[in-house]
C-alpha positions in Angstrom: 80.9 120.9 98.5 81.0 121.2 94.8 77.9 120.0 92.8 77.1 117.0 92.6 76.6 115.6 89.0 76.0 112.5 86.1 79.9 112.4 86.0 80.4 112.7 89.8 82.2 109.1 91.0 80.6 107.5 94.0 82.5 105.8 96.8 80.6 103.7 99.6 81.4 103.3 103.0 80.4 100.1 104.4 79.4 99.9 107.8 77.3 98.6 110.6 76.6 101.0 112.6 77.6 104.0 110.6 76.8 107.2 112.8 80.4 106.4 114.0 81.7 107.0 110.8 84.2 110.0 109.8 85.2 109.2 106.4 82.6 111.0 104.9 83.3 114.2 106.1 86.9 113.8 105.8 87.2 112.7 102.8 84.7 115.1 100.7 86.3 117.8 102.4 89.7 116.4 100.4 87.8 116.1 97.3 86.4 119.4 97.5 90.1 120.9 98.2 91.5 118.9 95.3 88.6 119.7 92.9 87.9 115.8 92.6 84.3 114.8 91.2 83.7 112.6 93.2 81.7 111.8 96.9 81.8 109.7 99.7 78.7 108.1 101.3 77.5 106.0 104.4 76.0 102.7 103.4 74.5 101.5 106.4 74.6 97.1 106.1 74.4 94.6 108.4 76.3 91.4 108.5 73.3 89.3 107.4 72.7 91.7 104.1 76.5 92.0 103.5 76.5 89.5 100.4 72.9 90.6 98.9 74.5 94.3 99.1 77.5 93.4 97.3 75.2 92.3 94.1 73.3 95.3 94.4 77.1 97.2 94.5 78.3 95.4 91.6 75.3 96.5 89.2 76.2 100.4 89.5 79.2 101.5 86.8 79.7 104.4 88.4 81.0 103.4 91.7 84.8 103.4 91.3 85.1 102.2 95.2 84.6 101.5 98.8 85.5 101.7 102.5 84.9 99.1 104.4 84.7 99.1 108.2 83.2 97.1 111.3 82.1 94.8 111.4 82.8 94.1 107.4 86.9 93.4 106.8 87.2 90.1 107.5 84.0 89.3 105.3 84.5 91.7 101.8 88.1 89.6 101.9 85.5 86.7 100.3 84.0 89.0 98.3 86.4 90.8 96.6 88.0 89.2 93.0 91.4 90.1 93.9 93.9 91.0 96.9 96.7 93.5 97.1 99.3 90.8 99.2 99.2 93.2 102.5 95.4 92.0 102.6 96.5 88.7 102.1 98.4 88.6 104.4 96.1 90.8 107.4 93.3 88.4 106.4 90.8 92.1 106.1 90.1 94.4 104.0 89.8 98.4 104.1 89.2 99.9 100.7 88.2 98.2 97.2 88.9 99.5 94.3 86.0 98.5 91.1 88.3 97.7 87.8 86.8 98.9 84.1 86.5 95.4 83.9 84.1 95.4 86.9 86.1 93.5 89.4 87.0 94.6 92.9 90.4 94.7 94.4 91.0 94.6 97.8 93.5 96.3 100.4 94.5 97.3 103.3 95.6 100.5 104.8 94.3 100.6 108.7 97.8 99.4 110.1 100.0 101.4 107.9 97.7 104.6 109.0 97.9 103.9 112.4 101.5 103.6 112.6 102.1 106.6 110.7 99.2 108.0 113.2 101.1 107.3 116.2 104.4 108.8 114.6 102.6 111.8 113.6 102.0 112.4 117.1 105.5 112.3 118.5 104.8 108.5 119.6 106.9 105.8 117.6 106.2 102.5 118.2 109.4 101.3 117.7 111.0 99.5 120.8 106.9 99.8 122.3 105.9 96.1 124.5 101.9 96.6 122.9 99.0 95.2 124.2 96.6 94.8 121.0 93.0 94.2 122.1 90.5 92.9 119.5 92.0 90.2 117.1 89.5 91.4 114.1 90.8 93.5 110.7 91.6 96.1 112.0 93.3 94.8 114.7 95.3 92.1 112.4 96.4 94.8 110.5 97.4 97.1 113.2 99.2 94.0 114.8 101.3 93.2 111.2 102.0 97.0 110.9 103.7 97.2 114.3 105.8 94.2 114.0 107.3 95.6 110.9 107.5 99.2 112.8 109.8 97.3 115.2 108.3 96.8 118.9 109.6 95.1 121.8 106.8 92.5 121.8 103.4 91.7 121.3 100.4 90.7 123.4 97.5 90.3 122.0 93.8 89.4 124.2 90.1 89.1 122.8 87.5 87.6 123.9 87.7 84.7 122.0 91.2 83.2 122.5 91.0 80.6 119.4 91.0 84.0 117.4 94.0 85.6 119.2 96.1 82.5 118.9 95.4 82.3 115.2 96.4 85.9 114.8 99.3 85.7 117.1 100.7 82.7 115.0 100.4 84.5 111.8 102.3 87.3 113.0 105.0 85.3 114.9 105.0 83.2 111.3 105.6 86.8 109.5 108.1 87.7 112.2 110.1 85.1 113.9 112.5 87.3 115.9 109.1 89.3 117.2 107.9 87.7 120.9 104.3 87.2 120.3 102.0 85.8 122.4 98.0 85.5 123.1 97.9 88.0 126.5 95.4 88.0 129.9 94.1 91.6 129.0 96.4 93.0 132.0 98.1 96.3 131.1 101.1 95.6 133.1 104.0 95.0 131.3 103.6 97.0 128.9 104.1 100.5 127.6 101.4 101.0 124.7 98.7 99.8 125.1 96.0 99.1 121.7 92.1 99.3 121.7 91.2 97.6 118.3 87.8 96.4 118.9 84.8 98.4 118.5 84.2 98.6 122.3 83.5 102.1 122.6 81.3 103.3 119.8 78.2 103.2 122.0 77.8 105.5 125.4 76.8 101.7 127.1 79.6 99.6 125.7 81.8 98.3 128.5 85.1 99.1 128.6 88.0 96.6 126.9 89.9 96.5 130.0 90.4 97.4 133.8 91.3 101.5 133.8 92.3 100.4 137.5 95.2 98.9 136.2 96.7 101.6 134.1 99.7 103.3 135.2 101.0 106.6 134.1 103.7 106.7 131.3 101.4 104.0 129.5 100.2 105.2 126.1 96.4 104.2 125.5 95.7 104.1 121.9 92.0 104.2 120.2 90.9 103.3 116.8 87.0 104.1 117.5 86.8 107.6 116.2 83.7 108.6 117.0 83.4 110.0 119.9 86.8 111.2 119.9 87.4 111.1 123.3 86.2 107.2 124.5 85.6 106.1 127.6 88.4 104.3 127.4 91.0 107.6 126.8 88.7 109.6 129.6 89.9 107.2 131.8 93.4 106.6 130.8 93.6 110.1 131.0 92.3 110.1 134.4 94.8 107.5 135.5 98.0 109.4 134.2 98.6 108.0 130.9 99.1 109.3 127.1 96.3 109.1 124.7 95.8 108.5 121.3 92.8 109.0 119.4 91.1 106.9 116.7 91.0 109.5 114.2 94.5 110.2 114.1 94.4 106.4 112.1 91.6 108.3 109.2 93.7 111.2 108.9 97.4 109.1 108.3 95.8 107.0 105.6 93.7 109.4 104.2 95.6 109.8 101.0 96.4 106.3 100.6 92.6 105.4 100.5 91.5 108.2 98.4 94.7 107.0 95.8 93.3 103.6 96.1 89.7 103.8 95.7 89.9 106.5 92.2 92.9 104.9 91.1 93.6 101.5 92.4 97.2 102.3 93.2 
């Protein structure tokens, strides 16, 4: 890690919890490589503190940006002074970027990274009847990034149903010839198969769905990156399917949200 100095740029990442976090490391290590002065930092707030944080954020010139993760997208949409229209449209945000001006700019990235995640891997979603679970940002995004990657069709379960309806009828709005439709949870049916809720990032979370029902030749997808290997992919591994980790998501986008949050482009 280069030195850390009075011209060194800061960029936040705001989550709740934040052990789970890998940008970070990630990211440093790409500033390091690229000789950029700047550094990435976990900022651990909760829910309730989100808006008193944001003041605090919005008094330090030399922040030039932010992450934003769970449980925070859907709320720093509210906070932010503008949107790029992908974040308009997903209804979350991702990464900010702070203006000269002082105003923050908000996008998304999560469903373009994990489409280019899964192709990466040798595992196009194109053609793919998905089964998103979670109905959150990053699950909105990931479900508005698939459409446009061309799949088969779209199910989408969480817990509240209100939430996956509304999400559903966005994205069959956005994409009329997609079949969308708010789903039971039950793998069958389907091919890939989507874990966008945080279920996972603690040893005691239960699982999102069933393992019981997984067949092989499914493809069980994360986007909880730490631990890499969920409970959820142990046992879909168990059960003769493909995984996909959560940090193969990070790693696509990891240009895209360094670009954004120096530069704002």
């Amino acid at each position: 890690m280069p030195a850390i100095t009075g011209t060194t740029r800061l960029v936040g990442v705001l989550a709740d919890p934040v052990s789970h976090v890998r940008t970070p490391e990630v990211m440093n290590q790409r500033f390091a490589a690229t000789d950029i002065d700047a550094v990435v930092v976990p900022l651990h707030v909760n829910a309730h503190g989100l808006g008193a944080a944001w003041q605090g954020l919005c008094q330090l010139r030399n922040l030039s940006g932010l992450v934003v993760t769970v449980p925070h997208k859907a709320a720093v949409v509210g906070l932010c002074d503008e949107l790029l229209p992908s974040a308009r449209q997903v209804g979350a945000v991702n990464a900010v970027h702070r203006l000269p001006d002082g105003r923050f700019v908000g996008a998304i990235f999560d469903g373009l990274g994990f489409v280019e995640g899964l192709r990466r891997q040798g595992r196009d979603p194109q053609g793919r009847r998905v089964l998103l679970l979670g109905a959150g940002g990053a699950a909105s995004a990931i479900g508005f990034a698939l459409a446009e990657a061309g799949i088969a069709s779209l199910d989408i379960f969480n817990r509240s149903p209100d939430k996956a309806r509304r999400l559903a009828d966005r994205i069959a709005a956005a994409y009329p010839q997609l079949p969308v439709a708010v789903g039971d949870g039950q793998p069958a049916g389907h091919d890939l198969l989507v874990n966008a809720t945080s279920l996972g990032l603690k040893p005691d979370d239960p699982l999102p769905l069933d393992p019981e029902r997984l067949k092989p030749g499914m493809t069980v997808a994360e986007v909880v990156m730490r631990p890499e290997r969920t409970r959820l992919l142990e046992q879909a591994a168990a059960h003769g399917c493909d995984t996909h980790e959560g940090l193969h998501m990070l790693q696509a986008q990891l240009d895209l949200l360094a670009r954004f949050v120096l530069e704002g482009r």
